[in-house]
C-alpha beads as a LAMMPS data file, in Angstrom:
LAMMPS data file: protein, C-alpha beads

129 atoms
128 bonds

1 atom types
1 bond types

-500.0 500.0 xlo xhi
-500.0 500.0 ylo yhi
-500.0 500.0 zlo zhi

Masses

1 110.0

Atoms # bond

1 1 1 -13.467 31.728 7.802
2 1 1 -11.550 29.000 6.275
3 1 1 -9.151 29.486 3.083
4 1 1 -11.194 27.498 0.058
5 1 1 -9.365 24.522 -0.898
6 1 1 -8.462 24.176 -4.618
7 1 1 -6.291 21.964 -6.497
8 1 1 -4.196 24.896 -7.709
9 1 1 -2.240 25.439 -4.772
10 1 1 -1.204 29.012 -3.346
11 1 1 2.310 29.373 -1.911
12 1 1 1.209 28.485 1.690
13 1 1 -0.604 24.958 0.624
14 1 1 2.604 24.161 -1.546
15 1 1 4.535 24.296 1.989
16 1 1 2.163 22.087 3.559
17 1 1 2.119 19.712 0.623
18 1 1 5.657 19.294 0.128
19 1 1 6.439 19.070 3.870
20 1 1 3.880 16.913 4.851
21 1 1 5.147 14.599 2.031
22 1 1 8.131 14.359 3.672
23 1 1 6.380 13.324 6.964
24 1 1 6.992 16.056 9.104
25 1 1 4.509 16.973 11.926
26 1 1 2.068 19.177 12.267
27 1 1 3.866 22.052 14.536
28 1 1 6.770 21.491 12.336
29 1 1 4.490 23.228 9.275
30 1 1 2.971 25.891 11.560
31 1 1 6.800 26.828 12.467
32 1 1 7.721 26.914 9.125
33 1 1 4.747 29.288 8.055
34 1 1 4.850 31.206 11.047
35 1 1 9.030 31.863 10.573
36 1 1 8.213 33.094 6.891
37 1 1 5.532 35.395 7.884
38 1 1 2.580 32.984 6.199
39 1 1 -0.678 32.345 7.489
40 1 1 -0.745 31.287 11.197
41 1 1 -2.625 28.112 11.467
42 1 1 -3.221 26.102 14.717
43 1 1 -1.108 22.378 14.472
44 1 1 -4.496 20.993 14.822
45 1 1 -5.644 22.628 11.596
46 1 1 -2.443 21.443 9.539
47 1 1 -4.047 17.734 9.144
48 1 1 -7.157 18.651 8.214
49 1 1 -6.160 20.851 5.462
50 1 1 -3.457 18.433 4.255
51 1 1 -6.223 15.554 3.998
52 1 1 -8.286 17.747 1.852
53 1 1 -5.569 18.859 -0.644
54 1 1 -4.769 15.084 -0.693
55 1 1 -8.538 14.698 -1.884
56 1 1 -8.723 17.772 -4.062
57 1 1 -5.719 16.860 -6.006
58 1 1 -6.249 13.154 -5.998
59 1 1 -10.090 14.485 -7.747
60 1 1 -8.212 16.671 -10.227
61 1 1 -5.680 13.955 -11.412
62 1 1 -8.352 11.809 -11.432
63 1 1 -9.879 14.209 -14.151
64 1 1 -7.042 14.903 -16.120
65 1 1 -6.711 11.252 -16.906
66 1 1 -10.172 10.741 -17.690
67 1 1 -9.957 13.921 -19.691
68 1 1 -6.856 12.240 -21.348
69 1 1 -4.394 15.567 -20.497
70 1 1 -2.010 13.414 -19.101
71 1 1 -0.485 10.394 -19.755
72 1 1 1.335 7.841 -16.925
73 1 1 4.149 9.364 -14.964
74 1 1 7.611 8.226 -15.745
75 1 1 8.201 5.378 -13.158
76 1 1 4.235 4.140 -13.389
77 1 1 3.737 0.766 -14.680
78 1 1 1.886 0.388 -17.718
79 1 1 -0.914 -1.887 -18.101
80 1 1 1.105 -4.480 -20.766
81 1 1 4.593 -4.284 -18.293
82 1 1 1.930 -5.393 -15.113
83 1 1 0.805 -8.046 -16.939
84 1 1 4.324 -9.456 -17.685
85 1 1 5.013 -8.957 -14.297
86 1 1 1.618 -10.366 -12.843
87 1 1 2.490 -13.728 -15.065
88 1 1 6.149 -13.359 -13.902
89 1 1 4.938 -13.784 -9.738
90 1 1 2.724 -16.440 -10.429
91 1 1 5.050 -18.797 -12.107
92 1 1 7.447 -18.116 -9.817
93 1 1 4.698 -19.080 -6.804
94 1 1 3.716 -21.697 -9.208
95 1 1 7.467 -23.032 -8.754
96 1 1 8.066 -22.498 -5.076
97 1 1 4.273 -24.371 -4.436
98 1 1 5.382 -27.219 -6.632
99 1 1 9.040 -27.256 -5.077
100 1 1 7.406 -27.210 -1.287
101 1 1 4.785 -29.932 -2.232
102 1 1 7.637 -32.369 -3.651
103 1 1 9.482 -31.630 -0.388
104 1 1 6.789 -32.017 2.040
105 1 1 5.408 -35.121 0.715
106 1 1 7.340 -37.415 2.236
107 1 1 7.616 -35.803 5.446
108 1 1 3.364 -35.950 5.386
109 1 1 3.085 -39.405 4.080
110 1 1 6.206 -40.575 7.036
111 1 1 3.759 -38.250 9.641
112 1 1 0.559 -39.840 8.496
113 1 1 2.081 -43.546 8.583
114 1 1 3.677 -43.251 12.419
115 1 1 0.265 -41.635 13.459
116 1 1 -1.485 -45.008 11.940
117 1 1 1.027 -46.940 13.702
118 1 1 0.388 -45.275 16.556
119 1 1 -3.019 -45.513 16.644
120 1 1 -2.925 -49.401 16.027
121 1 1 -0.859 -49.593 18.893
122 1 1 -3.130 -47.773 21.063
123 1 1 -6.196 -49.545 20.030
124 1 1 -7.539 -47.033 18.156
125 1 1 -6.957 -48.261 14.247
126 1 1 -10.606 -47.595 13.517
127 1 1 -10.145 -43.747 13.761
128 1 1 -7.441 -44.132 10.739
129 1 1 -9.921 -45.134 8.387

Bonds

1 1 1 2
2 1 2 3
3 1 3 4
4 1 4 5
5 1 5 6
6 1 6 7
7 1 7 8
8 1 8 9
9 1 9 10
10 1 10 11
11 1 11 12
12 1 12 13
13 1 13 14
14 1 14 15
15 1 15 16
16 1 16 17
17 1 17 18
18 1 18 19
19 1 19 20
20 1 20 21
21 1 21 22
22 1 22 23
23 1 23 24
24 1 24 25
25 1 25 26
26 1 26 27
27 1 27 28
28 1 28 29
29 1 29 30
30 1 30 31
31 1 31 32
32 1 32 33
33 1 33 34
34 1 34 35
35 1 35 36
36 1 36 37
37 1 37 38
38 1 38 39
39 1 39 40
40 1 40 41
41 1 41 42
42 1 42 43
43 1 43 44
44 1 44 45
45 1 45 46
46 1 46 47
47 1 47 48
48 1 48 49
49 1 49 50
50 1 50 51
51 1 51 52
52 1 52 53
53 1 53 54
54 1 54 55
55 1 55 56
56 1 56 57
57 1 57 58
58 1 58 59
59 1 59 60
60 1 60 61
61 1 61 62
62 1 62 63
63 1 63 64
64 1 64 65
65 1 65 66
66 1 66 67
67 1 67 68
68 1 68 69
69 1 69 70
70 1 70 71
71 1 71 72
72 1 72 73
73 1 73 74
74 1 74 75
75 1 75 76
76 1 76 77
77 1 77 78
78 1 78 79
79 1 79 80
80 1 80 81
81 1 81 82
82 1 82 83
83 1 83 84
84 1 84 85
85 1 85 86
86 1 86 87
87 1 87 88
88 1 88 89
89 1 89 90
90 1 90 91
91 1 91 92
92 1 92 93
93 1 93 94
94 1 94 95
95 1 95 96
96 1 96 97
97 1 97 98
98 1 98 99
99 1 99 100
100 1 100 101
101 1 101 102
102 1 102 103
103 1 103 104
104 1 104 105
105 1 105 106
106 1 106 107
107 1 107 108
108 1 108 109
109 1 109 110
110 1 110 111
111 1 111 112
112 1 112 113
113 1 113 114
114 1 114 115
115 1 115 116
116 1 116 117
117 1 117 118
118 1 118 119
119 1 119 120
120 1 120 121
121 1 121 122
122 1 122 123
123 1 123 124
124 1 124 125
125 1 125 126
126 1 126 127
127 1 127 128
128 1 128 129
């Protein structure tokens, strides 16, 4: 039967947490377990598990915000610094779009010209218009 899954981690599902954060595989966590006398779990089983702690947890924080228990974590944006930096970006792509249209504009107007030209010569002015 399989060990319940609850956001208040055992000493096992702490393992698995904190080395699956870290990216290591499967087998790796089963070694690790298995060397410290834990529960044995297949590699196939690691996964699994680690997807629904992700979901548990994600469920409790969730609740704990909603319930107002916590706050932001240090290094989270708040909502007044994203705007500043939303309004930051799009000035800045405001700039570069403006900058790349003054460039380009000759080069499209010189392109468009020459394929007039080009068309005149070839007898085919009416497409131009």
């Amino acid at each position: 039967m399989p060990k319940k899954v609850v956001w208040d981690l055992d000493s096992d599902d702490e393992i698995i947490v904190r080395m699956k954060q870290e990216k290591r595989s499967d087998s790796d966590v089963v070694e690790r377990l298995v060397k410290e006398g834990r529960t044995r779990y297949h590699p196939k089983t690691i996964s699994s598990r680690w997807v629904r702690l992700k979901r548990v947890l994600a469920a409790h924080e969730d609740e704990m915000l909603d319930e107002q228990l916590t706050d932001w974590h240090e290094g989270d944006v708040s909502l007044p610094d994203l705007d500043g930096l939303c309004s930051v970006g799009l000035a800045d792509a405001n700039t570069r779009m403006t900058c790349f249209s003054t460039l380009s504009q000759p080069l499209i107007v010189k392109y468009i010209n020459a394929s007039r030209r080009s068309q005149k010569r070839s007898g085919r002015w009416w497409q131009s218009i």
